[in-house]
C-alpha positions in Angstrom: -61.3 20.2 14.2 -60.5 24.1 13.5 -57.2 23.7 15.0 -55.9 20.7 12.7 -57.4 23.0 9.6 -54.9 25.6 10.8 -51.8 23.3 11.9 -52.2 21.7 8.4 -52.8 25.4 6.6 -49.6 26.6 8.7 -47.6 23.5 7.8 -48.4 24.0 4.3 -47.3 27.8 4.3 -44.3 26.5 5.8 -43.4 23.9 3.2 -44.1 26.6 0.6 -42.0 29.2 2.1 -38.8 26.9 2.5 -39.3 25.2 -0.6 -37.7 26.8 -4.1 -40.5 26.8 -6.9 -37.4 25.5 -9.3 -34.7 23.6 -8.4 -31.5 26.0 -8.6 -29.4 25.2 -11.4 -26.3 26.3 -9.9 -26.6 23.5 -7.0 -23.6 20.6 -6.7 -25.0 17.4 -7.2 -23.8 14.5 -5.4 -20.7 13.3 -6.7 -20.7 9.7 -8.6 -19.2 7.2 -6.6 -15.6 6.0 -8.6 -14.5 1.9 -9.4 -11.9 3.0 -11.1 -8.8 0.6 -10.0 -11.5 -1.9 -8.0 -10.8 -4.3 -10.7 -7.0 -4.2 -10.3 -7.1 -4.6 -6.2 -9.1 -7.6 -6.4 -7.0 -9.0 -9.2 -4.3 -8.2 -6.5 -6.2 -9.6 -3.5 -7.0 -13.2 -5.4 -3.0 -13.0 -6.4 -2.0 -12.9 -3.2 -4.3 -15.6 -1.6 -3.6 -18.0 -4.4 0.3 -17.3 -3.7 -0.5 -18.0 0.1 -2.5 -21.2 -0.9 0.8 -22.7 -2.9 3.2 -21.6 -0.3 1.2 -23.6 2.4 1.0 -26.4 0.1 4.5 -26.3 -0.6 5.5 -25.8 3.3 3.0 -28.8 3.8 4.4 -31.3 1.3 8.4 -30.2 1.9 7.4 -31.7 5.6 6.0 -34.8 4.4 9.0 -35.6 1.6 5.8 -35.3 -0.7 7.9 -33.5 -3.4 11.2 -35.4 -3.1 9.5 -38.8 -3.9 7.6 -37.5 -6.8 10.6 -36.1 -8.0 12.9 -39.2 -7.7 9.9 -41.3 -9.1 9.4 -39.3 -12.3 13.2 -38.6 -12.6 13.2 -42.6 -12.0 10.9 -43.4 -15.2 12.7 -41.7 -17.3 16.3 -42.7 -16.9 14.7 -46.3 -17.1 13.5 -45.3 -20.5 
């Protein structure tokens, strides 16, 4: 019982000694973490995909002749006009 009076006296001694009474003025504070230009680069990123998205569409419907009917059959309604 005496010894956990003097292990807590000493560990408060301890905190008091390593401790500053005030916090130092002249200390850095932890710099604020920068978004600047995380707008742009995902406005980038969601470019890119979408460009990816309509090549792969185009690839897919230039093998399938997808685009040439369409084209004839609109080109087609309007010369019969």
């Amino acid at each position: 019982m005496i010894l956990h009076a003097l292990a807590r006296i000493q560990l408060q001694l301890a905190g008091a000694r390593t401790r500053p009474a005030v916090a130092a003025p002249h200390r850095r504070r932890r710099p604020v973490p920068d978004d600047r230009g995380q707008a742009t680069a995902e406005y980038g990123l969601v470019i890119l995909v979408a460009g990816l998205i309509a090549l792969g569409v185009i690839a897919w419907a230039r093998g399938t002749g997808a685009f040439t009917d369409l084209f004839e059959s609109v080109i087609g309604q309007l010369t019969d006009r």
